[in-house]
N, C-alpha and C positions, 0 to 999 in steps of 0.2 A: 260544193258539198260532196259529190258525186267521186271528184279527186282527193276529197281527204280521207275519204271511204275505200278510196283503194288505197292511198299510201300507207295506213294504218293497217289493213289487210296485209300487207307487203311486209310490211316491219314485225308483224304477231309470225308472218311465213316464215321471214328469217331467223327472227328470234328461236321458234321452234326448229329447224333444219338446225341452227348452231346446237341448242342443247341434244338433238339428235347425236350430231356429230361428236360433240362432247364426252356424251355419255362412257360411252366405251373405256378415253382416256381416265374418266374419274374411277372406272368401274377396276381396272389396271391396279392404278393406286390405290384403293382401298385392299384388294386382294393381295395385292405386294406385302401391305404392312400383317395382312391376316397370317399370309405366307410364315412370314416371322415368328410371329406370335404362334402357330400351328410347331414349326420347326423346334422351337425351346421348349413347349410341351411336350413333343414327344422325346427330345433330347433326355427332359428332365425321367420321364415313362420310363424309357429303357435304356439308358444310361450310354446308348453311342453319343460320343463328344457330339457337338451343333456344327463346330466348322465339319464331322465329315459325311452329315448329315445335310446340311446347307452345298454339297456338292454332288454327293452320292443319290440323293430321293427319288429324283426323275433317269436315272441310269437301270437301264434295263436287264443290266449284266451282273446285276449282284443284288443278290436275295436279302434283299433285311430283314425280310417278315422271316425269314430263315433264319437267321442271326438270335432276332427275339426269341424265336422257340426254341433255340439250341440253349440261351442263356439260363442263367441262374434266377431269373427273376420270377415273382409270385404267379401262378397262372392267371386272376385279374388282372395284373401288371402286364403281360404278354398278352390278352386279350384285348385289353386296352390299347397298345400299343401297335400291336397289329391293324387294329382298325381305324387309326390315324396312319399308319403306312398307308392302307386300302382307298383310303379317303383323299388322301394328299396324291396319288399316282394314278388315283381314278377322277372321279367328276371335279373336284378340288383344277385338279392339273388339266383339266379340260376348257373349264369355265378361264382359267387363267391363260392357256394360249390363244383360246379365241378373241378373245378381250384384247391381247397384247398385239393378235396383228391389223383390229382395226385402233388401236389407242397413236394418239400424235405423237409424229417421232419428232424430238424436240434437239437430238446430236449431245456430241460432249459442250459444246460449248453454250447454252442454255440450262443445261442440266450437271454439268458436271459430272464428274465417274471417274477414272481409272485412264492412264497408257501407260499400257507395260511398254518395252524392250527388250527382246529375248536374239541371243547371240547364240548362232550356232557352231557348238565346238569344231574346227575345224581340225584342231592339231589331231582330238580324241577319233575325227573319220577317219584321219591319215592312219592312223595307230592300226584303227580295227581292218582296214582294208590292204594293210601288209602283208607281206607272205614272207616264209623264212627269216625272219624276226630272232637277229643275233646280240650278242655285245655290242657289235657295230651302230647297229639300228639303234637300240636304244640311247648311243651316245647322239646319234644325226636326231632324233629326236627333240632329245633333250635342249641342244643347241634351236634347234627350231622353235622348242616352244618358249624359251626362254626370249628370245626376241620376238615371236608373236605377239605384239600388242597391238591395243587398238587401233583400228583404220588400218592397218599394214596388211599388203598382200603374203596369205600363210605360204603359197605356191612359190611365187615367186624367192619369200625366204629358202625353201624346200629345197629349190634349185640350186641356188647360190651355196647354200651351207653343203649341200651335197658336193658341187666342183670343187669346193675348196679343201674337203674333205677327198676327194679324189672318188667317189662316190656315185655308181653307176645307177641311175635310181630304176631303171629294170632291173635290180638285182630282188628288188623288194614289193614291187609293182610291174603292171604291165606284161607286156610278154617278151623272152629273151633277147636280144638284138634293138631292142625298140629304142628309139632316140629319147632322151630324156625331156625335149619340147614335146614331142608327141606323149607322153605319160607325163606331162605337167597337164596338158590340154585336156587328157581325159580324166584327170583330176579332178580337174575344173569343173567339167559335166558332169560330174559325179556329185559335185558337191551342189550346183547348182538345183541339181534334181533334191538332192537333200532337204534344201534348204525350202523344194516348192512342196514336197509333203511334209516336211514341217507345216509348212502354212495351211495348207488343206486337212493337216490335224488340229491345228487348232482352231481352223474355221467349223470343223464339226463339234468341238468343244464347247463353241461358244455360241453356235444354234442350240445347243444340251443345256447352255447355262440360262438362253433365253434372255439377252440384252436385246434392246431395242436399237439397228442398226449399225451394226458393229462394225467396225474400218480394221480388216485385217490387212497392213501392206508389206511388201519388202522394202527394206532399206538399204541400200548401196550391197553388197555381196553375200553378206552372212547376217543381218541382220532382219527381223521382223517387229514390225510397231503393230499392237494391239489397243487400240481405242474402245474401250467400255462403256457407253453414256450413260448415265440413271445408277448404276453398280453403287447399293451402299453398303456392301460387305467386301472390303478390299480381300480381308485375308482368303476367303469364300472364291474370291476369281486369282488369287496366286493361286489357290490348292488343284482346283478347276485346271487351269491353263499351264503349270508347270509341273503338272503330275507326268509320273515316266511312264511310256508304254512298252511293256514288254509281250511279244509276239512270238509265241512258242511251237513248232513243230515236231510229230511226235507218228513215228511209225508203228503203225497198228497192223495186227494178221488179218487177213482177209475173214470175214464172218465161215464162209465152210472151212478154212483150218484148223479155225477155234470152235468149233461145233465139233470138229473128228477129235480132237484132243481130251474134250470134257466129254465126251464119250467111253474115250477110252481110260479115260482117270474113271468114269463111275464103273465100267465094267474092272477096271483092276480092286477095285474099293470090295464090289461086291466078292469079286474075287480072294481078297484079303480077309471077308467076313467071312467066309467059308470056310477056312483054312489051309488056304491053296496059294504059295507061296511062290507058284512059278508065272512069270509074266507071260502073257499070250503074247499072240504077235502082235493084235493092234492094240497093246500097250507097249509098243517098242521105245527102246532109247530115243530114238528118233523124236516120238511123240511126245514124252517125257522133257527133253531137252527145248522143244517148243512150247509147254507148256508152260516150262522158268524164264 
């Protein structure tokens, strides 16, 4: 009696520990599908499309609550819509990552999802990493990408088309004098490194997009296989994963340059309100010409 009294104890313990365990995952699932349903509302609300809303929600770098208030729509309508942005990137988006990193990772192949393959242009790195770029180049180019196809080494095409061409490929790469193996090689390492911040971009994309165990690998020289398990918005992780990034640099004056400047643009102002038509000195060309 004594033993059926514990085995039945034992079987209510685990049954509770499983539904414990459980929970999480069903708690995923219900929110994924709320997810959805949350997203088309507010698509419908304020009229940004769903797929770039379904990419864009949890991105911290661009203001939609901004968007809504710049737009043309009713101030209920942006009030409304605002507070399904707020909603969806606050507690919404909280409850949903907690949940997704204890929910069972179940892989692509239980669950099914998505594997992209993305191929990194090689011929378009060579292009951008030329220097002094003639009629010539464009012809050794051309030839080159024309036979780049798949699985063929671009480099070693490079080489070849250049000898035959009679084509010193430090005239366009590399440094003067340098042997054309040696600037194939650094090539190579150039494009190797390319191809692993590729990767590390899109491994941060797709901790943004929130799959559950994602397999980002390389494949043989230029290629990357991305594995999405559970993904049921294909187009949602093409927009996601092959969006372009563009990384802009931009020389700015030092903060006391442009403090002495709008200085002296208000002392010329007031100066012009007066009707005093001659420039001081610290309103010099000088000053004026950093201003523009």
């Amino acid at each position: 009696m004594k033993s059926l009294r514990f085995r039945i104890i034992v079987v209510i313990g685990l049954i509770l520990l499983g539904g414990y365990l459980l929970y999480p995952t069903l708690r995923f699932e219900q929110l994924s599908q709320k997810e959805t349903e949350l997203l088309t509302e507010l698509s419908n609300t304020s009229g940004i499309p769903l797929s770039r809303l379904a990419s864009d929600i949890y991105r911290d770098d661009i203001d939609l609550a901004g968007e809504v208030q710049m737009s043309s729509l009713s101030e209920s309508q942006k009030f409304e819509a605002v507070q399904k942005i707020e909603y969806l990137r606050g507690e919404f988006s909280q409850s949903l990552q907690a949940n997704r990193k204890l929910a069972i990772k179940r892989g692509l192949d239980l669950q099914g999802g998505m594997r992209l393959v993305l191929e990194v242009n090689l011929v378009e790195l060579l292009n951008n990493s030329a220097k002094a770029k003639d009629e010539q180049f464009d012809a050794l180019m051309k030839e080159v990408a024309a036979n780049a196809v798949a699985n063929k080494d671009v480099f070693a095409i490079l080489e070849g088309v250049a000898k035959s061409r009679s084509i010193s490929l430090s005239r366009y790469w590399g440094e003067p004098g340098q042997s054309d193996g040696d600037i194939v090689g650094d090539l190579r390492e150039m494009a190797d490194d390319a191809v692993d911040r590729s990767r590390e971009i899109l491994s941060n994309r797709v901790d943004q997009f929130g799959v559950s165990e994602p397999s980002i690998n390389k494949e043989g020289s230029q290629r990357i296989a991305v594995e999405l398990p559970g993904v049921k918005d294909p187009q949602r992780a093409r927009d996601l994963v092959g969006r372009t990034a563009l990384l802009e640099f931009k020389l700015l004056a030092a903060p006391e340059r442009s403090q002495e400047v709008l200085l002296a643009l208000d002392e010329g102002i007031e100066r012009r309100m007066k009707g005093d038509t001659v420039l001081s000195d610290s309103l010099s060309t000088d000053s004026l010409r950093a201003a523009a």
